[in-house]
PDB file of the backbone (N, CA, C, O) and the ligand in Angstrom, with CONECT records:
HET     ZN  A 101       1
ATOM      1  N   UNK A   1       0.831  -1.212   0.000  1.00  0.00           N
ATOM      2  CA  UNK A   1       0.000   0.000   0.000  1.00  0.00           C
ATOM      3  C   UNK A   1       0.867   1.265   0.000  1.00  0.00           C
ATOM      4  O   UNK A   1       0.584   2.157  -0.801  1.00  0.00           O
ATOM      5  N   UNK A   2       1.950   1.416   0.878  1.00  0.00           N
ATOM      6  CA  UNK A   2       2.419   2.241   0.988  1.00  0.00           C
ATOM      7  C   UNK A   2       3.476   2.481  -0.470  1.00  0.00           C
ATOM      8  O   UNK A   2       3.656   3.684  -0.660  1.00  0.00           O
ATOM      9  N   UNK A   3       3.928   1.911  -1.126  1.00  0.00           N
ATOM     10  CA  UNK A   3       4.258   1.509  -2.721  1.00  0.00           C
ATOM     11  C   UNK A   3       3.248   2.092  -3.841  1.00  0.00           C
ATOM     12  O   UNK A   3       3.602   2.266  -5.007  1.00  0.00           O
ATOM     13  N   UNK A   4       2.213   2.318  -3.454  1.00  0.00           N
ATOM     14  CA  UNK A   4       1.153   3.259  -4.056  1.00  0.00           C
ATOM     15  C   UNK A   4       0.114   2.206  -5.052  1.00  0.00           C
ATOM     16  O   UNK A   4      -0.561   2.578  -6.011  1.00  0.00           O
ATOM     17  N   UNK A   5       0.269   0.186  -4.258  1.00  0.00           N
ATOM     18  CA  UNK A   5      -0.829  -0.154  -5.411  1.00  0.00           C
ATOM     19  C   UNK A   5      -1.385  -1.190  -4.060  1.00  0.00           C
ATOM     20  O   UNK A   5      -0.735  -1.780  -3.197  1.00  0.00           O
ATOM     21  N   UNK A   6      -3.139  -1.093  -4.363  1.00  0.00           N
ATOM     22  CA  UNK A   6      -3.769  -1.527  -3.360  1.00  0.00           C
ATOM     23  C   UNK A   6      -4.018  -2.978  -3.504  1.00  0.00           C
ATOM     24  O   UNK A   6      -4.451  -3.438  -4.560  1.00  0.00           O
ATOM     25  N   UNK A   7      -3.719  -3.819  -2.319  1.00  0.00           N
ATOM     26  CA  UNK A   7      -3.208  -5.082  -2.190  1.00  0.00           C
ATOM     27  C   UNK A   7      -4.518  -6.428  -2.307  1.00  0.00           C
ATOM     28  O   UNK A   7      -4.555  -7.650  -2.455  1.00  0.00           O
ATOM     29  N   UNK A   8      -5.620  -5.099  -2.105  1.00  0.00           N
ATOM     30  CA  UNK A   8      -7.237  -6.076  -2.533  1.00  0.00           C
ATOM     31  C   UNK A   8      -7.604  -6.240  -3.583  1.00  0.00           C
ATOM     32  O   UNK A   8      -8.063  -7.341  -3.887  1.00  0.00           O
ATOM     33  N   UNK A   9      -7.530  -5.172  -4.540  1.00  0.00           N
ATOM     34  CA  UNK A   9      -7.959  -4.806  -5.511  1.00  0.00           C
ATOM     35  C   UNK A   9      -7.398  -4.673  -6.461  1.00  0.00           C
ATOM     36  O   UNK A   9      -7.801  -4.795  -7.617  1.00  0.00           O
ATOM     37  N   UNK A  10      -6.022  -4.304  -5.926  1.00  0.00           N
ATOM     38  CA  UNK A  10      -4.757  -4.174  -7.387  1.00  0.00           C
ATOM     39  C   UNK A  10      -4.788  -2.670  -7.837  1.00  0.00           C
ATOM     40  O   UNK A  10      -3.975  -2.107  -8.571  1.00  0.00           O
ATOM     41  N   UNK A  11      -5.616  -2.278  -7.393  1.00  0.00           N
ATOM     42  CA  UNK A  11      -5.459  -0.412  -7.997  1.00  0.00           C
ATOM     43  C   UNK A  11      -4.484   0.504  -7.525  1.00  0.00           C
ATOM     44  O   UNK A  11      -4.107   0.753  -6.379  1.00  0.00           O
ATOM     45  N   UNK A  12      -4.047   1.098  -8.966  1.00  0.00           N
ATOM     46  CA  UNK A  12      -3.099   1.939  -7.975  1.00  0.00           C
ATOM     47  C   UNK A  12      -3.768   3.546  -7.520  1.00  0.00           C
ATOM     48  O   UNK A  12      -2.970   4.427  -7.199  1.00  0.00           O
ATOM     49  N   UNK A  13      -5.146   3.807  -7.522  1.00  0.00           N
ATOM     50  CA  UNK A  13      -5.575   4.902  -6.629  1.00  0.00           C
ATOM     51  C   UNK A  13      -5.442   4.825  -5.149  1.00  0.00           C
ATOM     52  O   UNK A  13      -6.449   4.593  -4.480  1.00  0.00           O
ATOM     53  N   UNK A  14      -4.099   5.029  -4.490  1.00  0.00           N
ATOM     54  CA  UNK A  14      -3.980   4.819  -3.256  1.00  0.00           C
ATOM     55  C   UNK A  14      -3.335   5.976  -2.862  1.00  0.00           C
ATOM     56  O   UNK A  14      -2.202   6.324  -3.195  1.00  0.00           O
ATOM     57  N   UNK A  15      -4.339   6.729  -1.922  1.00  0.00           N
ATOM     58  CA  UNK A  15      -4.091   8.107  -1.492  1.00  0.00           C
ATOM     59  C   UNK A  15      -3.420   7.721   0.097  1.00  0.00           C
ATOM     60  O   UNK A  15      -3.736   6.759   0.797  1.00  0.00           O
ATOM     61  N   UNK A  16      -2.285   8.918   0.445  1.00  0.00           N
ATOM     62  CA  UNK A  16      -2.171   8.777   1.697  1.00  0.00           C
ATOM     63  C   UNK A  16      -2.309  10.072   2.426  1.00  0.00           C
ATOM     64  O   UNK A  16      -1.961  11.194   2.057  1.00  0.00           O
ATOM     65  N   UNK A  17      -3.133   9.536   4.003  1.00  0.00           N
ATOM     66  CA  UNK A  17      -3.828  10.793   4.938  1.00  0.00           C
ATOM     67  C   UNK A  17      -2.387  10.860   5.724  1.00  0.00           C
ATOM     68  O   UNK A  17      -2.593  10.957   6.934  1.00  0.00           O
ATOM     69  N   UNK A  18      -1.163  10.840   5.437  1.00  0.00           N
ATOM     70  CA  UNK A  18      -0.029  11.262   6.952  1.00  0.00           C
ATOM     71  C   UNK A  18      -0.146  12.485   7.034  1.00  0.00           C
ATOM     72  O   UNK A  18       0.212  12.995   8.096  1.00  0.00           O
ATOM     73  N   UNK A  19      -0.559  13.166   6.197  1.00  0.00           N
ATOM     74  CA  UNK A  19      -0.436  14.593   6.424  1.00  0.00           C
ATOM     75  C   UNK A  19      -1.552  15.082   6.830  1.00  0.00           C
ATOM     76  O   UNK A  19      -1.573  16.306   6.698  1.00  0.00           O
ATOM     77  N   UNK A  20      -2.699  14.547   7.368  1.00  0.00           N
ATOM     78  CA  UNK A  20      -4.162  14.856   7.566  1.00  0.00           C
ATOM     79  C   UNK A  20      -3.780  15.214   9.497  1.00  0.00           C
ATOM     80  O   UNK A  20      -3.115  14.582  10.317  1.00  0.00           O
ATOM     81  N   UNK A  21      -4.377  16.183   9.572  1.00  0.00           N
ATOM     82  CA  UNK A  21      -4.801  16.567  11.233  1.00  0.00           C
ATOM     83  C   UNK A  21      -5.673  16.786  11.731  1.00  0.00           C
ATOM     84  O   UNK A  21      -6.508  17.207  10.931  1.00  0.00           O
ATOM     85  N   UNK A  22      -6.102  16.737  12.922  1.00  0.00           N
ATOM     86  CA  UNK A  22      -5.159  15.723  14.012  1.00  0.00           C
ATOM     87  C   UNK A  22      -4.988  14.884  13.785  1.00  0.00           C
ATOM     88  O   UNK A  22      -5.905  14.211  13.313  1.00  0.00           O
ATOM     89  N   UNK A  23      -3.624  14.298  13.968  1.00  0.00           N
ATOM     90  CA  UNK A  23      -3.080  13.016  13.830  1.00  0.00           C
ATOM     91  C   UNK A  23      -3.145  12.205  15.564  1.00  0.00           C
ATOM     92  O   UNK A  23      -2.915  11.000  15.666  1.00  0.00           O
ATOM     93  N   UNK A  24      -3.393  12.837  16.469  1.00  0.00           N
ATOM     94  CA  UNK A  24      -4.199  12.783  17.670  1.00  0.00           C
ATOM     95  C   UNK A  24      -4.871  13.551  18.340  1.00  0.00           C
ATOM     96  O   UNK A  24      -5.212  14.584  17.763  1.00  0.00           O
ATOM     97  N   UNK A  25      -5.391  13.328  20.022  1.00  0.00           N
ATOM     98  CA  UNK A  25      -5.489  14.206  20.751  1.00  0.00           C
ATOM     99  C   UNK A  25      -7.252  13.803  20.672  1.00  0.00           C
ATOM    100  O   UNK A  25      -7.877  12.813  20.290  1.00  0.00           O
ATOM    101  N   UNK A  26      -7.660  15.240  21.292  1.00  0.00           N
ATOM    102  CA  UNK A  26      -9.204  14.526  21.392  1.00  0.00           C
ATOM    103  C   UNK A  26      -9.992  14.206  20.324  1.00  0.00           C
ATOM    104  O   UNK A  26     -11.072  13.629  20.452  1.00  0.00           O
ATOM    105  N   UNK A  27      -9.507  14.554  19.239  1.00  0.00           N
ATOM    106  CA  UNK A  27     -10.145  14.749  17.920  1.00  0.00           C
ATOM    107  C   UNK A  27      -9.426  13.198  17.670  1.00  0.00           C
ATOM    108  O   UNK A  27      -8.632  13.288  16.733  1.00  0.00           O
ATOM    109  N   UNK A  28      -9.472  11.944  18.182  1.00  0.00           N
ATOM    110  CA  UNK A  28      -8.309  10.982  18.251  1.00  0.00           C
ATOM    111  C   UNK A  28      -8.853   9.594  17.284  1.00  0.00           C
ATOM    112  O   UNK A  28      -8.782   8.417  17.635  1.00  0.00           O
ATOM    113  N   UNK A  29      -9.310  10.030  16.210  1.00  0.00           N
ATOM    114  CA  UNK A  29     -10.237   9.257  15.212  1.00  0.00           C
ATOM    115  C   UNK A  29      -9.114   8.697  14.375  1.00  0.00           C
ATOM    116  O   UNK A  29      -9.350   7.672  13.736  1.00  0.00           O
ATOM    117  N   UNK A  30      -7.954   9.234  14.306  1.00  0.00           N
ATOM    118  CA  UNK A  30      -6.706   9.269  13.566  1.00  0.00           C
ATOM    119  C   UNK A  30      -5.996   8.326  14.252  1.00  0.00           C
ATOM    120  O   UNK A  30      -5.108   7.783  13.595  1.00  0.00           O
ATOM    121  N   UNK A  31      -6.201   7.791  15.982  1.00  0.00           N
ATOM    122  CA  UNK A  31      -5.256   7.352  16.291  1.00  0.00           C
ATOM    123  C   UNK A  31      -5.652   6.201  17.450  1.00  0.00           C
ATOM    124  O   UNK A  31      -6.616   6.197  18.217  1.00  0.00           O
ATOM    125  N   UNK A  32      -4.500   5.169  17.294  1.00  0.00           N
ATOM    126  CA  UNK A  32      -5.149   3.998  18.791  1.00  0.00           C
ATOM    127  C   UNK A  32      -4.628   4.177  19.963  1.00  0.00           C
ATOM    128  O   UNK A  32      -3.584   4.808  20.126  1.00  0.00           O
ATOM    129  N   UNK A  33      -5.320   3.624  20.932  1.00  0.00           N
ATOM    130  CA  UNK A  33      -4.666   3.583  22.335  1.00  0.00           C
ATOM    131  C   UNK A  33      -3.877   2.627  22.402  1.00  0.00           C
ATOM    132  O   UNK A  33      -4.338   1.516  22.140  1.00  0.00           O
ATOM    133  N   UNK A  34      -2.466   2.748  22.765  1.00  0.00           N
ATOM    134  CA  UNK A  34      -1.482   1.828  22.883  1.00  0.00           C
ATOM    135  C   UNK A  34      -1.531   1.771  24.644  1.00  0.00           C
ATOM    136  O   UNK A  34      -0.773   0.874  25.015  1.00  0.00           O
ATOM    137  N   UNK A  35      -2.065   2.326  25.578  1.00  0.00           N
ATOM    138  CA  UNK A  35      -2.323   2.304  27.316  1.00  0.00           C
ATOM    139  C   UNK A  35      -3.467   2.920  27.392  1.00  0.00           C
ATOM    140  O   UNK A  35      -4.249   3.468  26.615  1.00  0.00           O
ATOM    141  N   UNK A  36      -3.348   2.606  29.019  1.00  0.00           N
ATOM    142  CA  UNK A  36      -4.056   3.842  29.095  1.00  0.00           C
ATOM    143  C   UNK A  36      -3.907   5.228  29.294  1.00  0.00           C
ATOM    144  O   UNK A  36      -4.880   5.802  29.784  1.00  0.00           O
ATOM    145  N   UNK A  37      -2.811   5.959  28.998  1.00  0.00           N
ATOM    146  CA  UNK A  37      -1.897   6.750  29.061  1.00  0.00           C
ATOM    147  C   UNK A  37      -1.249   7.314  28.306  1.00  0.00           C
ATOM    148  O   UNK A  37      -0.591   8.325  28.552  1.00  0.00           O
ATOM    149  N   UNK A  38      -1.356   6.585  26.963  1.00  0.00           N
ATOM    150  CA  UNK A  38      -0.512   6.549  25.462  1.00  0.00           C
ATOM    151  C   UNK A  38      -1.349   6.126  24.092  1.00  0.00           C
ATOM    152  O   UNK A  38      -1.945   5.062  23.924  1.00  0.00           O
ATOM    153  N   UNK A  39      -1.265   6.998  23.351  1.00  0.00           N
ATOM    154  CA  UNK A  39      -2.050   6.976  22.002  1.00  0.00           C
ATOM    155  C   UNK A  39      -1.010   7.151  20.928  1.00  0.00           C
ATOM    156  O   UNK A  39      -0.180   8.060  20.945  1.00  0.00           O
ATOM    157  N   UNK A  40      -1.101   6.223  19.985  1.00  0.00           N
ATOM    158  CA  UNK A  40       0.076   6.186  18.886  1.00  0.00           C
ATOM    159  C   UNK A  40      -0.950   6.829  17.492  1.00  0.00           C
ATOM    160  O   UNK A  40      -2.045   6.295  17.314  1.00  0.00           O
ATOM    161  N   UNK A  41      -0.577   7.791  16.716  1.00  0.00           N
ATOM    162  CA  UNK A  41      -1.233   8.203  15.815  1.00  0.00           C
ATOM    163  C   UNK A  41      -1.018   7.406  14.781  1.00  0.00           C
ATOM    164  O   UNK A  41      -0.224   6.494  15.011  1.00  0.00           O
ATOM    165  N   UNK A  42      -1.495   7.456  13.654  1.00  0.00           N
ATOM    166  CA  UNK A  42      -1.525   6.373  12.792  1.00  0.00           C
ATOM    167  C   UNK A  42      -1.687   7.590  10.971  1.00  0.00           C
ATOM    168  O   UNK A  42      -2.267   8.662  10.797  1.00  0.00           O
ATOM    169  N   UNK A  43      -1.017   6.867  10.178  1.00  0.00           N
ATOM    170  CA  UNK A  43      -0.893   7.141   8.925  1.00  0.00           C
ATOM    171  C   UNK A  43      -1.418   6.469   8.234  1.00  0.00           C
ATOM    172  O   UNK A  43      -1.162   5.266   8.182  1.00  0.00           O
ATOM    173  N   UNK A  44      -2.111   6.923   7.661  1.00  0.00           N
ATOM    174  CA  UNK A  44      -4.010   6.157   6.568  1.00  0.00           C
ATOM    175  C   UNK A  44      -3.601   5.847   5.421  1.00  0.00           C
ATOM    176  O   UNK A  44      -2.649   6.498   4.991  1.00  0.00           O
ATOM    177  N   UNK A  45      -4.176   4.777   4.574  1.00  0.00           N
ATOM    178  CA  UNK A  45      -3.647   4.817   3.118  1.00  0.00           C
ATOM    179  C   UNK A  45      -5.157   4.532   2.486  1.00  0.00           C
ATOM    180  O   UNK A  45      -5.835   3.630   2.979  1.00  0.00           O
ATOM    181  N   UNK A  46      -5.584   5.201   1.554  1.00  0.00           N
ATOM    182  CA  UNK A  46      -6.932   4.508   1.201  1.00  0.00           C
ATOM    183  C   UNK A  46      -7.014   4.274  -0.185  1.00  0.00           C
ATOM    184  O   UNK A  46      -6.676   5.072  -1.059  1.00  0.00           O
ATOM    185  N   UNK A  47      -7.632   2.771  -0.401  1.00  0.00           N
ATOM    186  CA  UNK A  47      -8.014   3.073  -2.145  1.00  0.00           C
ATOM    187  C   UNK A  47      -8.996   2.984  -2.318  1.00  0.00           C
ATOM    188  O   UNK A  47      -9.835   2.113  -2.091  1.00  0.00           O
ATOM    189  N   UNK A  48      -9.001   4.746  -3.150  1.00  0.00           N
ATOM    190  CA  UNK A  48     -10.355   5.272  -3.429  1.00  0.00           C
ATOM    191  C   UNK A  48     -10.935   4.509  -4.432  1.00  0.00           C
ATOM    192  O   UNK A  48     -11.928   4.948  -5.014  1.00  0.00           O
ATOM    193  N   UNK A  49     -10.391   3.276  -4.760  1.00  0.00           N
ATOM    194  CA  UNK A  49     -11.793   2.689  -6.077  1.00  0.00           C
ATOM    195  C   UNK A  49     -12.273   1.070  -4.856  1.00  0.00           C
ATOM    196  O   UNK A  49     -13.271   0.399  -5.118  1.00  0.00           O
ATOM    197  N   UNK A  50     -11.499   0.786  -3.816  1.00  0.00           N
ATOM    198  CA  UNK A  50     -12.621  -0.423  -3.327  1.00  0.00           C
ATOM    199  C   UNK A  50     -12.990   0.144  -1.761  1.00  0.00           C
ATOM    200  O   UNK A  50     -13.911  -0.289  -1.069  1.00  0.00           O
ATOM    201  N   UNK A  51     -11.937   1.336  -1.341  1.00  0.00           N
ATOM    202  CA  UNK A  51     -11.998   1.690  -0.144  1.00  0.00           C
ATOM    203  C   UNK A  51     -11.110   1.093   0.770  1.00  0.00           C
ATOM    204  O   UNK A  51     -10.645   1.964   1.504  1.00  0.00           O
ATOM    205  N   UNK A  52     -10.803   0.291   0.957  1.00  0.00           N
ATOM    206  CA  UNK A  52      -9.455  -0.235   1.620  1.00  0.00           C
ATOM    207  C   UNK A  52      -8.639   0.212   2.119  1.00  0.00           C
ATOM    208  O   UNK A  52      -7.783   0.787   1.447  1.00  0.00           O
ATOM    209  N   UNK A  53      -8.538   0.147   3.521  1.00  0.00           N
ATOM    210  CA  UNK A  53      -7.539   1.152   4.976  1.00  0.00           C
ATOM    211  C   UNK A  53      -6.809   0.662   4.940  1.00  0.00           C
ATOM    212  O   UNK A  53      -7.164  -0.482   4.658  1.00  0.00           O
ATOM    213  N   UNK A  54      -5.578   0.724   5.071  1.00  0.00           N
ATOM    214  CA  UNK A  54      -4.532   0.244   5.871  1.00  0.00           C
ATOM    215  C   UNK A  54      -3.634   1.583   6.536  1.00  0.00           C
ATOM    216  O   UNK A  54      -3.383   2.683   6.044  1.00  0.00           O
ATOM    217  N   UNK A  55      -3.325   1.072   7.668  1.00  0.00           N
ATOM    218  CA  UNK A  55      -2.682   1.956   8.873  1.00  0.00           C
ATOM    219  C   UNK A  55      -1.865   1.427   9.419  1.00  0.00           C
ATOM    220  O   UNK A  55      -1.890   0.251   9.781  1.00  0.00           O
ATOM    221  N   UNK A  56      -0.525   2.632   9.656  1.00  0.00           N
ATOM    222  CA  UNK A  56       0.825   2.804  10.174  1.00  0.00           C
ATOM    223  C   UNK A  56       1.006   3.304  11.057  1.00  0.00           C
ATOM    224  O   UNK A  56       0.537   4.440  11.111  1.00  0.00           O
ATOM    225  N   UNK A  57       1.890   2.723  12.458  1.00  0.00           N
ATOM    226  CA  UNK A  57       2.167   3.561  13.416  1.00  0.00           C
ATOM    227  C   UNK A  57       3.676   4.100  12.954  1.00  0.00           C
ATOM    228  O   UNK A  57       4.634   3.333  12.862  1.00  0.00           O
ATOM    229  N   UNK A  58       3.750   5.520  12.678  1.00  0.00           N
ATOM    230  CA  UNK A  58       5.194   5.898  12.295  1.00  0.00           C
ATOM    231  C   UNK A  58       6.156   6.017  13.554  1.00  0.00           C
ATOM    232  O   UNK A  58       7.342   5.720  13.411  1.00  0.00           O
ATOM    233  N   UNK A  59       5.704   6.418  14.709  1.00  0.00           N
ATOM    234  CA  UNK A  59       6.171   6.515  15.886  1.00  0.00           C
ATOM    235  C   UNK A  59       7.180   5.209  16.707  1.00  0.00           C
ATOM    236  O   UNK A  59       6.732   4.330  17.442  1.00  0.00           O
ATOM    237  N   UNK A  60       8.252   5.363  16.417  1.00  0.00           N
ATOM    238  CA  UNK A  60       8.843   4.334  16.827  1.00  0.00           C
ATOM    239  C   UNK A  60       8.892   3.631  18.264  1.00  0.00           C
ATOM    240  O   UNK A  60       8.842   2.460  18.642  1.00  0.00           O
ATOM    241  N   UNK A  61       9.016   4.907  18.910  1.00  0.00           N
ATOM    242  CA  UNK A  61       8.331   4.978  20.508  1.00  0.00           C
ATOM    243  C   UNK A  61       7.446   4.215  20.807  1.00  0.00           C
ATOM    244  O   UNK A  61       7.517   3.447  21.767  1.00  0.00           O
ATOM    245  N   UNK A  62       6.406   4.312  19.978  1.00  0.00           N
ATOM    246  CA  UNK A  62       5.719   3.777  20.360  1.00  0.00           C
ATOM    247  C   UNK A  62       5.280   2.497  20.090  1.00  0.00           C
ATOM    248  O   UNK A  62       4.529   1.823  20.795  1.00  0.00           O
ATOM    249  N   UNK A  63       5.829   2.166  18.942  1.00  0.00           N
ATOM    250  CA  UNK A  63       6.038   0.448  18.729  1.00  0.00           C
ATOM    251  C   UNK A  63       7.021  -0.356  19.623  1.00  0.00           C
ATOM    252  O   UNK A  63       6.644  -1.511  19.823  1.00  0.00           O
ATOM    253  N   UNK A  64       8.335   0.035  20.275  1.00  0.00           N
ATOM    254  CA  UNK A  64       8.742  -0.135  21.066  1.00  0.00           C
ATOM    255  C   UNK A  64       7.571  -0.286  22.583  1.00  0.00           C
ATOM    256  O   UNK A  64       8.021  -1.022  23.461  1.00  0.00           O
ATOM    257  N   UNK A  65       6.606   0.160  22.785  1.00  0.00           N
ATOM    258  CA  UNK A  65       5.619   0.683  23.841  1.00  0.00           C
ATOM    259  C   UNK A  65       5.004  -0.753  23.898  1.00  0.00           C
ATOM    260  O   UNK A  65       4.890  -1.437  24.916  1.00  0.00           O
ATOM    261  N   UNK A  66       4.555  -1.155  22.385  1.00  0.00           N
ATOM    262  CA  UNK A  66       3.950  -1.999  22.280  1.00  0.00           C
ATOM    263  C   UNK A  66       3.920  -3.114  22.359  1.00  0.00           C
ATOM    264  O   UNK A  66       2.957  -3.789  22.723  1.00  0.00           O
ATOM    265  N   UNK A  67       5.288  -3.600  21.930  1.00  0.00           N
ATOM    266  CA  UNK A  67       5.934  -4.441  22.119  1.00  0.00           C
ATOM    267  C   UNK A  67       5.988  -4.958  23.404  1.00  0.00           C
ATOM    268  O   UNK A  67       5.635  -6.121  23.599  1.00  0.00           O
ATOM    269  N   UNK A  68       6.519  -4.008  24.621  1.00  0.00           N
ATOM    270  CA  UNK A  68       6.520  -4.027  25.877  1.00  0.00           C
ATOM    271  C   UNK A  68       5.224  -4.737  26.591  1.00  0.00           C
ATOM    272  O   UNK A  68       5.135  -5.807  27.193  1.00  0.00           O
ATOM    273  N   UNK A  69       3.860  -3.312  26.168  1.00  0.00           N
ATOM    274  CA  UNK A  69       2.589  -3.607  26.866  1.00  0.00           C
ATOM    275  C   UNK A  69       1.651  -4.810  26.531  1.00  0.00           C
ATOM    276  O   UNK A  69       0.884  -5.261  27.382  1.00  0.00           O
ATOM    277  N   UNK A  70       1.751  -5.398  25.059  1.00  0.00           N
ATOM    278  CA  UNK A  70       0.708  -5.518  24.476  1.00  0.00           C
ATOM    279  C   UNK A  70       1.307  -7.036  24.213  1.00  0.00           C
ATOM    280  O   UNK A  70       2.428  -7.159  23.720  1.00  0.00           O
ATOM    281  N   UNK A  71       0.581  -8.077  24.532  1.00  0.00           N
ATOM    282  CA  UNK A  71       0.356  -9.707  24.430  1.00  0.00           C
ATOM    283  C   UNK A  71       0.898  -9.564  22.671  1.00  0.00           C
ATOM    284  O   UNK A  71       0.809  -8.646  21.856  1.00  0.00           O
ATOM    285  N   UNK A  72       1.389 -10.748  22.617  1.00  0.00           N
ATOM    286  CA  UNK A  72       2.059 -10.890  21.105  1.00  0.00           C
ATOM    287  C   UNK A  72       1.173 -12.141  20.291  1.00  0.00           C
ATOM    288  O   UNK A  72       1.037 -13.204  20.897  1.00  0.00           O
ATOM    289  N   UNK A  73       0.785 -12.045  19.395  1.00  0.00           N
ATOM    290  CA  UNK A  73       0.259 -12.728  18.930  1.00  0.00           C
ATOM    291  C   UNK A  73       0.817 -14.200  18.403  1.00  0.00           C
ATOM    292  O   UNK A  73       1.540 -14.185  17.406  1.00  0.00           O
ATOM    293  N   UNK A  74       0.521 -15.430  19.010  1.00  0.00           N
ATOM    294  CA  UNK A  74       1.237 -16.597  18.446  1.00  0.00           C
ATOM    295  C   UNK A  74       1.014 -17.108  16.928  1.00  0.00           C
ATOM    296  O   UNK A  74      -0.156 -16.887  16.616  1.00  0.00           O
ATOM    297  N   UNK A  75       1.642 -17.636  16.018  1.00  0.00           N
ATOM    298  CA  UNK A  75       1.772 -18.041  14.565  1.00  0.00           C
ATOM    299  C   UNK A  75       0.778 -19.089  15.074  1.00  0.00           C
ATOM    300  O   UNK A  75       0.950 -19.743  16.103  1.00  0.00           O
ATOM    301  N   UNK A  76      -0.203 -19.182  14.315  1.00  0.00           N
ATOM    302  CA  UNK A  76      -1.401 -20.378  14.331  1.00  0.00           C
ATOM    303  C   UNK A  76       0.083 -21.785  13.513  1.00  0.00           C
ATOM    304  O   UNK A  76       1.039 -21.625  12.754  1.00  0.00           O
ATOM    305  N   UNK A  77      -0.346 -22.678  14.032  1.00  0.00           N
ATOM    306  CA  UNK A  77       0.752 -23.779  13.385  1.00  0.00           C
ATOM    307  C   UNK A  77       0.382 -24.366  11.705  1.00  0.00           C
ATOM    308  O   UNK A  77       1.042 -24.600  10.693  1.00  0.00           O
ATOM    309  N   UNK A  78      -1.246 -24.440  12.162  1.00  0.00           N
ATOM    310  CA  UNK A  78      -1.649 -24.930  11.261  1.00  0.00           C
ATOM    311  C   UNK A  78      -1.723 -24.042   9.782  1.00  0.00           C
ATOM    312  O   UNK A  78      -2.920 -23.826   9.593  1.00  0.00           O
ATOM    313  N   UNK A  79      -1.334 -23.756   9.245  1.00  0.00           N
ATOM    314  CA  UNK A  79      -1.823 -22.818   8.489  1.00  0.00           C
ATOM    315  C   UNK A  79      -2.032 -23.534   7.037  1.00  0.00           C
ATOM    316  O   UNK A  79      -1.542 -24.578   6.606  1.00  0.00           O
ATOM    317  N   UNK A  80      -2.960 -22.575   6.414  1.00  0.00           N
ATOM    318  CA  UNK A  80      -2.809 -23.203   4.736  1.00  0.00           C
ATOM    319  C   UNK A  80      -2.179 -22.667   4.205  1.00  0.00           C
ATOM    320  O   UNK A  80      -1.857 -21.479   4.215  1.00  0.00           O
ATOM    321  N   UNK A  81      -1.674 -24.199   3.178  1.00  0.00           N
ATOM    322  CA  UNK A  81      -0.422 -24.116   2.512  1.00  0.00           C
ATOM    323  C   UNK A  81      -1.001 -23.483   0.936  1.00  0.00           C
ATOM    324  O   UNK A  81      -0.200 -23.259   0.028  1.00  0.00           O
TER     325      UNK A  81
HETATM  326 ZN    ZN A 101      -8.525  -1.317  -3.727  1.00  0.00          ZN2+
END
């Protein structure tokens, strides 16, 4: 997505919101709670022909944060091949 072609659909109309504000704060539609204490803003990518989000925490801080706070998800074993 961030390559500029959308990964559902194959289109390359893929706009990006990093520059859109607030990127937090109370207006915090832009961004997740990484605590309860800490909000990581997030960088939008959308393609305008199926609609398709995908979101970036640019904040390194705070992936580091996450890492820390937040249960890690285990690789299912089974997976299809
Ligand atoms: Zn698409």
């Amino acid at each position: 997505m961030k390559q500029g072609k959308c990964p559902k659909c194959g289109s390359e109309e893929v706009y990006s919101g990093i520059e859109v504000v607030p990127k937090s704060g109370p207006f915090g539609s832009n961004s997740i709670p990484v605590s309860i204490v800490s909000i990581a803003a997030l960088d939008n990518y959308v393609c305008t022909d199926c609609g398709y989000l995908e979101s970036y925490i640019a904040d390194a801080e705070k992936l580091k944060e996450i890492v820390r706070k937040w249960p890690k998800v285990n690789r299912v074993s089974q997976e299809k091949t």
